[in-house]
Structure formats: C-alpha cells, structure tokens
C-alpha positions in Angstrom: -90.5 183.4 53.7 -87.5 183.7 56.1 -85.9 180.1 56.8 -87.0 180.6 60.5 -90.6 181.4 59.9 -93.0 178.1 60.4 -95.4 177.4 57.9 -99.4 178.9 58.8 -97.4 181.7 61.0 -96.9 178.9 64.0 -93.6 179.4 66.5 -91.1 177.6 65.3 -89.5 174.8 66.9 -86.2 175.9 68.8 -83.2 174.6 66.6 -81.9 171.6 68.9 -78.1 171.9 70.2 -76.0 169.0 70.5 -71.8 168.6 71.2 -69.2 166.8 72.8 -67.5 168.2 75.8 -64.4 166.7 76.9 -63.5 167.3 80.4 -59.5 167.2 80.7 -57.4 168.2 84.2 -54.7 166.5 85.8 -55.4 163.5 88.6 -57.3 164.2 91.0 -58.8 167.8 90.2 -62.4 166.8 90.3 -63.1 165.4 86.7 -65.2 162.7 87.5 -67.0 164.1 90.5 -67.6 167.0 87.7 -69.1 164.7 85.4 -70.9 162.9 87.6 -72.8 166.0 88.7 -73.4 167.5 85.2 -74.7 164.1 84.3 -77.5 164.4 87.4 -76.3 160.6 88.1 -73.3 158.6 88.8 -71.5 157.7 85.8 -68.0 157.8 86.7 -66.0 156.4 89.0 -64.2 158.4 91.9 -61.8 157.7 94.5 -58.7 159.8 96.2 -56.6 157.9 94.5 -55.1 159.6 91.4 -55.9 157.4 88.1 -59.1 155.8 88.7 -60.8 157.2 85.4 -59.0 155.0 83.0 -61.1 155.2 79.6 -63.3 157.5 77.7 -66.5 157.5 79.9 -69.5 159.9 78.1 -72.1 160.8 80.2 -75.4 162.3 78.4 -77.5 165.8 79.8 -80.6 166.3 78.0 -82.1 169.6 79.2 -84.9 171.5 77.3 -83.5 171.6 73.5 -79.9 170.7 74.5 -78.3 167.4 74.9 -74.9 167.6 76.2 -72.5 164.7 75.5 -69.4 165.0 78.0 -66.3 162.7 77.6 -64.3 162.1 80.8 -60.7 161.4 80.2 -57.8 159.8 82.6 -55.9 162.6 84.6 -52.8 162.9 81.7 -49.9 160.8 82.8 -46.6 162.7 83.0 -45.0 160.3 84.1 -44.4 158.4 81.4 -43.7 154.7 82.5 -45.5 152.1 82.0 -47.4 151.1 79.0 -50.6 151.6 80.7 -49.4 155.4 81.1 -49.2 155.6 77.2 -52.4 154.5 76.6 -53.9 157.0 78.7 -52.7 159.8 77.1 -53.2 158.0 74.0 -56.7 158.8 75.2 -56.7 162.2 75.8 -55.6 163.6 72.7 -57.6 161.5 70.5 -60.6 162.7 72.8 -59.5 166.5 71.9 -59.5 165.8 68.3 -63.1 164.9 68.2 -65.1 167.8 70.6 -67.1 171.3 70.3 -65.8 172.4 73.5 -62.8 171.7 76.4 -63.5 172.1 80.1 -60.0 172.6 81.3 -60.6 171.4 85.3 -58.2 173.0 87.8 -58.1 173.6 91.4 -58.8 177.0 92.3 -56.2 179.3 92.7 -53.3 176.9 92.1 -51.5 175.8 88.8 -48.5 173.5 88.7 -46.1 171.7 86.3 -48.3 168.7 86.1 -51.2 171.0 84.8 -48.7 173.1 82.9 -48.2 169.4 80.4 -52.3 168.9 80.0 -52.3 172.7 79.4 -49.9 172.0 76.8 -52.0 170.0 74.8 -55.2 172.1 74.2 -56.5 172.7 71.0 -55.9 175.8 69.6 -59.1 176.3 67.3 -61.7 175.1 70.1 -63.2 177.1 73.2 -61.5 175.9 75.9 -62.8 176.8 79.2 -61.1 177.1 82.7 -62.9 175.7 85.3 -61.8 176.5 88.5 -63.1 173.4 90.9 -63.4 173.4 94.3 -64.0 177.1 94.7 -65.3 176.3 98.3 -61.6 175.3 99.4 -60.2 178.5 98.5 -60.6 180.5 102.1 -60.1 184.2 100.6 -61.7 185.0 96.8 -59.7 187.9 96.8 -56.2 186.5 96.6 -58.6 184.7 93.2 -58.0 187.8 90.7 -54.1 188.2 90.6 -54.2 183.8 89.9 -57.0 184.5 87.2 -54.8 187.2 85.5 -51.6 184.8 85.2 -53.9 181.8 83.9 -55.3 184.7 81.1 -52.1 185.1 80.6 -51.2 181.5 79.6 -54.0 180.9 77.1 -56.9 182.4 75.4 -59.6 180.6 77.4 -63.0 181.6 75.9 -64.3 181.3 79.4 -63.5 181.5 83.0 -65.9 179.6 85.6 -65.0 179.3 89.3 -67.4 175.9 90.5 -67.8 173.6 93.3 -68.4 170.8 91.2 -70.5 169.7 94.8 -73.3 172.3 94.4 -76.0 171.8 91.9 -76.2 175.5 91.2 -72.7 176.0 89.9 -73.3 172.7 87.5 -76.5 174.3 86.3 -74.4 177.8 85.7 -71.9 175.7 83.8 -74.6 174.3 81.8 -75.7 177.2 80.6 -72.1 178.6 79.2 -71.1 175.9 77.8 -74.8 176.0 75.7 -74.0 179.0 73.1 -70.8 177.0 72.1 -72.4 173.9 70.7 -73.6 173.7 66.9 -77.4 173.7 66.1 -78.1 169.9 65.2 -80.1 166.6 66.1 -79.3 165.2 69.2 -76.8 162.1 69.7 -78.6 159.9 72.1 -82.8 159.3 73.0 -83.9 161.9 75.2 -83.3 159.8 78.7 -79.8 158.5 78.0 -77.2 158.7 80.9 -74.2 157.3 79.3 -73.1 155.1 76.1 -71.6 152.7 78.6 -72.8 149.2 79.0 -73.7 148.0 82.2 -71.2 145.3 81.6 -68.7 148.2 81.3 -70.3 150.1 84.4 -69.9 146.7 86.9 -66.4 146.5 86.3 -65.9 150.5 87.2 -68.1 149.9 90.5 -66.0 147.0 91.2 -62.9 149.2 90.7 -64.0 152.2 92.5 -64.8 150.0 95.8 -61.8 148.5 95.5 -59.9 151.4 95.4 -61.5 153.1 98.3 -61.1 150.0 100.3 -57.6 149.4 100.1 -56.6 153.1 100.0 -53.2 154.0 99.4 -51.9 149.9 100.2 -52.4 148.9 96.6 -50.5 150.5 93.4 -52.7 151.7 90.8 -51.6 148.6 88.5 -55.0 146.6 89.4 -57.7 146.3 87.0 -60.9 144.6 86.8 -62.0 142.1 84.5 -65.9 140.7 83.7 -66.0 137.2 83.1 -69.3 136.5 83.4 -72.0 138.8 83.2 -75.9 137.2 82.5 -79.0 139.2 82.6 -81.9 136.9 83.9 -85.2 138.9 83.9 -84.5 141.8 87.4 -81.6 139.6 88.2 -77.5 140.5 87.2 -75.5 137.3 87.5 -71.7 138.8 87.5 -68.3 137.4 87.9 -65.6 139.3 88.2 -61.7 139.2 88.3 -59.3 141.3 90.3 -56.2 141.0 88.3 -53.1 142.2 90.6 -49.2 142.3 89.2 -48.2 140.5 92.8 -49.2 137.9 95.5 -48.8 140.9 98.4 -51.9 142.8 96.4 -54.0 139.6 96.4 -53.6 139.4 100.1 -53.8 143.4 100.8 -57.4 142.6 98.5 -58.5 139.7 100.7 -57.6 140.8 103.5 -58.1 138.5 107.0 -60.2 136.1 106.6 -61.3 137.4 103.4 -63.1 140.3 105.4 -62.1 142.9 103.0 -63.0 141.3 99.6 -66.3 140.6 100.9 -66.7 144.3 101.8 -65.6 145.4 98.0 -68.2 142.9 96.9 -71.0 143.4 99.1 -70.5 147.6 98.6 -70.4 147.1 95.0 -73.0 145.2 94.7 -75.4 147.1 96.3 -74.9 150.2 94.3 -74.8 147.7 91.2 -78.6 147.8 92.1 -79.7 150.6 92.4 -77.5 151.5 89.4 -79.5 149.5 87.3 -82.8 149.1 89.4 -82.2 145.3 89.7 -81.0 142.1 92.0 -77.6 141.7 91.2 -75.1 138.3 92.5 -71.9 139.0 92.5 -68.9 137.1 92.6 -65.2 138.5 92.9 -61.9 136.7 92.7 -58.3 137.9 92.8 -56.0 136.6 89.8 -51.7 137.2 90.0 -50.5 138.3 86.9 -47.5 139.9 86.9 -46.5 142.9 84.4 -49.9 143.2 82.9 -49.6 147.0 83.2 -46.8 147.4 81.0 -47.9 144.5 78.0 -49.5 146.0 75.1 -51.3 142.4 74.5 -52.7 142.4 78.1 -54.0 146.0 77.7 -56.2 145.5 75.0 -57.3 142.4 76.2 -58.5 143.7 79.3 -60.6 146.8 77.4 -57.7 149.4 76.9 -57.8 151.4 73.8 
C-alpha cells in the first residue's frame, strides 16, 4: 500500500499546509492594510503616517486545509538614527530568518532607494514574491510591463502579483499563490485564531493608531503607548493607559483645548476596543513627558521593544 492510500480504500485526508509569511516593504506601502485584509479582520494598525507598525504582529488565515501564519514587520528604517530605528530593523531580519515565504510589498509601478535597502536584504534561498499594491492607483496598466521587466531584472522573485490590497478578490488570489509554497504539516494555531497577540497587546496598538490619526503630521513618531492597567471583569475591559511623549509641546498637541482631542483618541479607541473584543471596555488615557525614551535601550525594552 502506497503512503497516500487510506486504510478500507477511504479518501484520504488532504495533507494540511501550514507556514509563516512575512510581509516586508518600506513605510507606508500597504503592509498592514495587506495584512489586515488577508487576515479577514483588523489586526494591525494603520495610519498615513510612516512607522506605525512597530513590532512583529502575526495574523492567522485558516482556510479549508491551510492555515496561513503572516508576520507584519516595521517599514525598514534607513535612516538609521535613533535607537528605536535599530530595533526595527533588528526586527526585520530576524523575521526573515524564520519564514516559508516573503511577500515583498511595493507600490505599483514605482521602485526607489528606500525599497532598493529592504530589497537588499531578502533571502536568497526563500520564495520571495513581489507584490505590487495599490494596482488601482496606477491610471495606465500598460506603462506596468517595461517596470515589471526591470524589477525581474533585480531579483529572482518566484512570483509576481499586482493587488489592491482593498479588494477581497485580489487577497483571495494572493491566498492561493502563496498556498503551493508552504510545507505539508499540522497547523500552528486552533482553527479560529486571528492573531497571537494579546488583547493587552492589541489596546495599546488601538490606542496608538487613534492617536496617530488624530494628531496627523503635528506629533513625531517618537510617541508610544504604554498599558498600565489592564483587568478583565466578566464582559467588562478596565484599561489604563499612558501616552509617553519625548516633550511638553507633544503633551499639549495630545490634549489639545480643553482636553478635546485626548478625549476623542480615547472615546474612538475605545469603541473599536469593543467590538474588537465583543466586550464593554473603560478606558482611561494620560500623557507622560519623558524625554529621549526613543533613543535609550533601557526604555525600549521596558516599554515592549524587542
């Protein structure tokens, strides 16, 4: 008997896929929106400001006998600053040591020096794939073919796929190429996981994303969030949190008149705390000073960076 025949002549069992895919771009090219939607549910944080994604964030896709484990990265850093900017690309090639397959995010039809470095850094013996995102911004397909033949021409991608990551039919396309290119094995995570992610973890994100959004391009990127209290009650989320800002202008920018705008970051937050976890959640924000946390290793790690 073959290894693939089931015992009494019965079908056998598809062989289940499992693998990690790391999605990897410079800021701002769609990576979290991307993973977001291959997910089927928010996991990731996203804002128009470049470097909101700031850790390894895996979302989970379980569809038929495949579960899909994708690791979001931070946009590389080339400029490389701060000690904040180390640890983030600290973070991306550690993530592309450990995957099955790379999803190499671009925007269509342009390449520059910024994607050039994270280009730079992809694994020679893994399938790396370029995705070409927001396909629906590019006004003529044609001018598409001469900007695919460069790319070819600056690495051996295993595949080429031109997405919006916005419409559910390209995701599902991607889905199914990236498929083949996983290993036959057990699957990771139960069936219905979205994310390894705590909800801890996923209230400070929220918090960040609103924050983000709110202020828009007013505050540097050197503001993080911090969870300092975080109680589960039955359906009830009691969470404090901390808005931790190198300088006193930030904490006012955050605040804002009459402490209009902090109330807005909190009261946007929250509600998409609940129906993120399909609970009541209170929420309490405050905005601590403390200057050069961006560039101390100590603070870093203290406040969750690997």
């Amino acid at each position: 008997m073959n290894g693939t025949d089931a015992p009494g002549g019965a079908a056998p069992e598809p062989a289940q896929r499992c693998g990690l895919v790391a999605i990897v771009g410079r800021p701002n090219v769609g990576k979290s929106t991307l993973l977001n939607a291959l997910v089927g549910q928010k996991v990731s944080i996203t804002s128009a400001k470049a470097q909101t994604t700031r850790h390894r964030i895996t979302g989970i896709r379980t569809v038929n006998d495949t579960q899909f484990v994708f690791v979001d990265t931070p946009g590389f850093q080339t400029q490389h600053g701060a000690a904040l900017n180390r640890t983030l690309n600290r973070t991306v090639t550690g993530v592309l040591a450990d995957v099955d397959v790379v999803l190499f995010v671009v925007e269509a039809g342009r390449f520059g020096l910024d994607d050039a470095k994270v280009l730079a850094l992809m694994p020679a013996d893994k399938p790396v794939f370029l995705v070409a995102n927001k396909l629906d911004a590019v006004h003529r397909r044609a001018e598409l073919a001469p900007w695919l033949k460069g790319m070819q021409e600056r690495h051996a991608f295993a595949e080429f796929v031109p997405l919006s990551a916005k419409k559910d039919a390209d995701v599902q396309r991607l889905l199914g190429i990236v498929k083949p290119y996983l290993p036959e094995q057990g699957w990771f995570y139960e069936e219905d996981a979205l994310t390894d992610r705590s909800e801890r973890f996923l209230a400070s994100e929220i918090i960040r994303e609103k924050l983000f959004r709110l202020t828009g391009d007013e505050l540097p990127y050197t503001s993080t969030v911090v969870i300092d209290k975080f109680e589960e009650e039955g359906n009830l989320r009691r969470i404090a949190a901390s808005i931790v800002v190198e300088r006193d202008a930030h904490k006012g920018m955050i605040i804002g008149s009459g402490g209009e705008r902090l109330k807005r970051i909190g009261s946007e937050a929250r509600q998409e705390l609940e129906t993120l976890m399909d609970a009541k959640v209170f929420l309490e924000l405050w905005v601590k000073v403390r200057s050069g946390w961006a560039d101390n290793e100590e603070h870093l790690r203290s406040y969750g960076y690997e």
